[in-house]
C-alpha positions as semicolon CSV with decimal commas, in nm:
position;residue;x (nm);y (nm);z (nm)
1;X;10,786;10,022;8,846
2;X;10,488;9,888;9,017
3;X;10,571;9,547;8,985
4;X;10,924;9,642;9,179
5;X;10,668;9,841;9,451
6;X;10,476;9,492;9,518
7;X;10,840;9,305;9,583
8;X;10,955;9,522;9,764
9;X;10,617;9,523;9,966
10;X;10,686;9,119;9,997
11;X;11,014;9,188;10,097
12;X;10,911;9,444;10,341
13;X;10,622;9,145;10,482
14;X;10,904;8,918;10,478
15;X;11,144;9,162;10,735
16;X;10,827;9,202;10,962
17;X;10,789;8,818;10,996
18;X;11,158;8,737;11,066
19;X;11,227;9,082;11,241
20;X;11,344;8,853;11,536
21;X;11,585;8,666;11,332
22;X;11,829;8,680;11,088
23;X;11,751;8,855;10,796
24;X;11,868;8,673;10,484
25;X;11,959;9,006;10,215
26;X;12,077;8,714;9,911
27;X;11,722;8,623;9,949
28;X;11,563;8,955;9,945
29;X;11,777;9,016;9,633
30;X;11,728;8,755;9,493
31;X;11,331;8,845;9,495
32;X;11,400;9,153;9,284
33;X;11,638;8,952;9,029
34;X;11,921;9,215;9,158
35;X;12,268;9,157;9,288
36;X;12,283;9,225;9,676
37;X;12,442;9,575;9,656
38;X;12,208;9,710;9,369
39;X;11,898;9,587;9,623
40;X;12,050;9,758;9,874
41;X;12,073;10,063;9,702
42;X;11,732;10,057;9,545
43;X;11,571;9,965;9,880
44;X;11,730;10,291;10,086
45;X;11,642;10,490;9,769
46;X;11,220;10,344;9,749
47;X;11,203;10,343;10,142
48;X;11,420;10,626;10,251
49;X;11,599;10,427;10,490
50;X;11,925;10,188;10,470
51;X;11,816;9,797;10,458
52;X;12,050;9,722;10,824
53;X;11,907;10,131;10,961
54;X;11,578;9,992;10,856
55;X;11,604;9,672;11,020
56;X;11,742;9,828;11,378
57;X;11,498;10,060;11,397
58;X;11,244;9,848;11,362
59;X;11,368;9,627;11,647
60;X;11,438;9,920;11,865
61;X;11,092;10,054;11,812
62;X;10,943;9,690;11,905
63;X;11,190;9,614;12,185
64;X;11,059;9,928;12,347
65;X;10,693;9,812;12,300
66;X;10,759;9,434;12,422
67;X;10,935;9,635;12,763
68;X;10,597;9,846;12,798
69;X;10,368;9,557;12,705
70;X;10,488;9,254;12,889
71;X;10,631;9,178;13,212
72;X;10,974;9,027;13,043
73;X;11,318;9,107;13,122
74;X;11,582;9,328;12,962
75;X;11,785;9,013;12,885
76;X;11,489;8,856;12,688
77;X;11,385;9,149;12,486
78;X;11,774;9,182;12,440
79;X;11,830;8,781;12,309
80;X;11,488;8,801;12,112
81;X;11,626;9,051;11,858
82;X;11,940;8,914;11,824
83;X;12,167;9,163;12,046
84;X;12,482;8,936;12,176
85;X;12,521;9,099;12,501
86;X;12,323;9,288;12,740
87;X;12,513;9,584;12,690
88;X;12,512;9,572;12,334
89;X;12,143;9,587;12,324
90;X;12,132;9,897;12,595
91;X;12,367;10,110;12,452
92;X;12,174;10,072;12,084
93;X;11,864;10,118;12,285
94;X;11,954;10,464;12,486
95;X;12,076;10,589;12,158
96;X;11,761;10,551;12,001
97;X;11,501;10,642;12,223
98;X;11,717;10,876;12,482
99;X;11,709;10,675;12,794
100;X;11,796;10,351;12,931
101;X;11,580;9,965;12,876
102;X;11,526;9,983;13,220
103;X;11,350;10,308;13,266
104;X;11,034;10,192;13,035
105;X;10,945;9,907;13,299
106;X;10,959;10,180;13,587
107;X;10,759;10,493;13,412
108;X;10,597;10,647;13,174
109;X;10,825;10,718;12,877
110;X;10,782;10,875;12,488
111;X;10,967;10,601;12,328
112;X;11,049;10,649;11,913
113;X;10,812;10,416;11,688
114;X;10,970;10,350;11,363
115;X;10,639;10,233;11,133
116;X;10,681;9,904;10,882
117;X;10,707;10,065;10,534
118;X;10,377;10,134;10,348
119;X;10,379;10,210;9,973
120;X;10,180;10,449;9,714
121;X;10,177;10,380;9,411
122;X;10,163;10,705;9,153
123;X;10,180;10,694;8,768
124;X;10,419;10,917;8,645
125;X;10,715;10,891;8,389
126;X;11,072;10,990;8,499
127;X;11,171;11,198;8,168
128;X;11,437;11,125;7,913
129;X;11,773;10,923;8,007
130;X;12,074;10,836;7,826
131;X;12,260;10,494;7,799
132;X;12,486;10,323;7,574
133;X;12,544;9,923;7,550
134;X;12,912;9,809;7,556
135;X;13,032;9,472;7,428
136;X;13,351;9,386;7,652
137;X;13,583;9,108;7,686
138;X;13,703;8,893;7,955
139;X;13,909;9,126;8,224
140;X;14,003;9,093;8,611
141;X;14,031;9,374;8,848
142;X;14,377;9,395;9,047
143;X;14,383;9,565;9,301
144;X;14,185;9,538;9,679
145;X;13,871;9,272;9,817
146;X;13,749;9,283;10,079
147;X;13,348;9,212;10,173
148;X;13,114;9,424;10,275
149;X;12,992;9,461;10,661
150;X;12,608;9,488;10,636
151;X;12,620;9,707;10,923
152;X;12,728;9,899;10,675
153;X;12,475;10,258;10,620
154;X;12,606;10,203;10,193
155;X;12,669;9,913;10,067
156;X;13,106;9,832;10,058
157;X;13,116;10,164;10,227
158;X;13,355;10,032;10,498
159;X;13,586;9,873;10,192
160;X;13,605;10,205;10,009
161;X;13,719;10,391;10,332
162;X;14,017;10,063;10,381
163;X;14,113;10,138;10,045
164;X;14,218;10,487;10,064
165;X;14,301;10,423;10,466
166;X;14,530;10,125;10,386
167;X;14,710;10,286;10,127
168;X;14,588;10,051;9,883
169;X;14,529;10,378;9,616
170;X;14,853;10,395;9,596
171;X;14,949;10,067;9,506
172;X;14,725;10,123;9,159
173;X;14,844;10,280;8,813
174;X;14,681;10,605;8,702
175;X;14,459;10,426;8,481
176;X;14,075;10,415;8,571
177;X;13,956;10,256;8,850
178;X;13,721;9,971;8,843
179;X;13,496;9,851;9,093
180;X;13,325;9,495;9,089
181;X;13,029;9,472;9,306
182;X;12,975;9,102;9,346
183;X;12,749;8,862;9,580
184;X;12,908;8,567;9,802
185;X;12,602;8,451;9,986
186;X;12,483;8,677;10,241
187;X;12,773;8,918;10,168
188;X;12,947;9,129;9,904
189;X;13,276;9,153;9,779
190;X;13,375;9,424;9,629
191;X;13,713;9,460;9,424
192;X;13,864;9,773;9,370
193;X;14,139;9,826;9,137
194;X;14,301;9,848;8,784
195;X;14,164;9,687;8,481
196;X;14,416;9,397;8,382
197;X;14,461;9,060;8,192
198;X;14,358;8,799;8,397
199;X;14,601;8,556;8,546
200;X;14,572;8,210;8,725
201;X;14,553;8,392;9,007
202;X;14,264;8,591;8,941
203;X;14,080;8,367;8,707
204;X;13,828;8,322;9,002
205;X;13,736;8,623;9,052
206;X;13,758;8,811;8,692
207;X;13,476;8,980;8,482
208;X;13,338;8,744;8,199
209;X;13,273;8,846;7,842
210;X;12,944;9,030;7,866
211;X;12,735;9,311;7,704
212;X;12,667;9,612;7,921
213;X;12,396;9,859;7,986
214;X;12,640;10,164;8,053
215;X;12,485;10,525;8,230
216;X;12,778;10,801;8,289
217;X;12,694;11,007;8,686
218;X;12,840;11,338;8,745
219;X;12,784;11,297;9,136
220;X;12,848;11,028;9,376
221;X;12,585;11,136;9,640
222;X;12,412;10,863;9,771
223;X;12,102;10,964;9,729
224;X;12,046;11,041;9,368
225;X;12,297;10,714;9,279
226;X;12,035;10,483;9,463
227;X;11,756;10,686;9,301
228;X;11,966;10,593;8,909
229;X;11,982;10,206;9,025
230;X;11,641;10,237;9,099
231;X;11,558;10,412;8,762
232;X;11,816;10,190;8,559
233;X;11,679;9,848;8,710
234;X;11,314;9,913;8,787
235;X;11,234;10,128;8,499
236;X;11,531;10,183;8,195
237;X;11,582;9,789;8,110
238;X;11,226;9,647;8,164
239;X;11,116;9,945;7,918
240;X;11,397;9,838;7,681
241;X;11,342;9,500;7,735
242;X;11,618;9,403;7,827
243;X;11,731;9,131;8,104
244;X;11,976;9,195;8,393
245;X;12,251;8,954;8,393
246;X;12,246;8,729;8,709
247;X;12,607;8,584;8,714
248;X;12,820;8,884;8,664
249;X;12,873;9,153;8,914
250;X;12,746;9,544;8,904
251;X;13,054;9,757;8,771
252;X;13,150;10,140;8,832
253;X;13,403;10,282;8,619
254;X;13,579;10,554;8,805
255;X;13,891;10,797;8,714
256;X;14,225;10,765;8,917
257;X;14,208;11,147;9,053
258;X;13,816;11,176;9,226
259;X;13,957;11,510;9,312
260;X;13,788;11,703;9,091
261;X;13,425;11,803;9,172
262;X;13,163;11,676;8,951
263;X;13,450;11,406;8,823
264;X;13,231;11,155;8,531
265;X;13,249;10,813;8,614
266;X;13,013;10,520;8,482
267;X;12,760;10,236;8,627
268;X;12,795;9,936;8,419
269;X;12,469;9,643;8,474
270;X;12,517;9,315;8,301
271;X;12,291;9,238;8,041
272;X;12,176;8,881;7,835
């Protein structure tokens, strides 16, 4: 657990230096040895914040400070953290801090500081937990892709709502649904759909042979599933000893009908 505090202190360092560009998530990820989506869930779960809420506050707080502190313009402050218009930048501005660019450069204002992220570091354990390892075999997942917008509060959040918006539920059997969590570059694409056979068509993009460190969740609330990838990654397989898979995507096992509260479904991390 510690050591994941002091990366995600480096990657916190790392934010603060490039807060006026773009923010490469693969490599922040890639820092923790984690997929994209599993950092982003473990960093909104050790921080308390989204990774992209995070990241705009933190430019709102220091566009308002650049306006009070130097005698630049709106445009400037606007291009130096990466808004693409004017208007853009003002809008996300007034709905931060309550009032307008322009009025900190003509009086006194109480503007919002969001602070960089500061960590203490406590010795405790988390109690008992309960896993099971699965040796699968090669399987795709038919059904819908799309990627992930990392505007995005969760992760594939925007994909999950297309799926049931588009119809796309429909077009699956009522087996269980499987979800493949998987990173292309700066992005992730997430598959939702059926477990099948794979075919030429889906060779690409189907689930190799792999052994898997399985945890069943009775609740899909955001908060306590980042807090589990946060247990399962920075504290269940180091204290196994076991090794997080790099080339095969995070799956979650769901049933068909979701209806039901407290419904089971699985988290599924790839293991060596």
């Amino acid at each position: 657990m510690f050591n994941g505090i002091k990366k995600i202190e480096h990657i916190i360092d790392y934010i603060e230096t490039n807060i006026t560009s773009d923010i490469n998530y693969e490599r922040c990820a890639s820092e923790m040895a984690l997929s994209v989506y599993e950092f982003r869930r473990i960093f909104a779960f050790i921080v308390g914040c989204p990774l992209s809420e995070y990241i705009r506050k933190r430019r709102l707080s220091l566009a308002a400070c650049d306006l009070i502190n130097n005698k630049v313009s709106i445009q400037e402050i606007s291009d130096k953290y990466g808004y693409s218009t004017l208007a853009s930048f003002s809008k996300a501005f007034s709905e931060y801090h309550g009032f307008p660019p322009s009025v900190c450069q003509k009086r006194i204002c109480k503007i919002k500081l969001f602070p960089k992220a500061k960590f203490e570091f406590q010795l405790q354990s988390s109690g008992e937990h309960h896993f099971y390892i699965l040796n699968d075999t090669f399987f795709a997942i038919h059904g819908y892709c799309a990627y992930s917008d990392l505007t995005d509060t969760c992760c594939c959040e925007k994909v999950w709502h297309d799926f049931y918006a588009l119809g796309k539920d429909k077009e699956l059997s009522k087996d269980k649904i499987f979800v493949s969590y998987k990173n292309e570059k700066t992005m992730v694409k997430c598959c939702i759909g059926n477990r099948r056979e794979p075919t030429s068509d889906s060779l690409k993009d189907a689930i190799p042979q792999c052994k898997w460190f399985c945890v069943k969740m009775n609740t899909t609330d955001d908060n306590v599933v980042n807090q589990k990838y946060n247990t399962i990654l920075c504290e269940l397989l180091p204290s196994a000893k076991l090794n997080r898979r790099l080339d095969v995507p995070t799956i979650e096992v769901f049933p068909f009908d979701m209806s039901k509260k407290n419904f089971e479904w699985e988290i599924r991390i790839p293991i060596e």
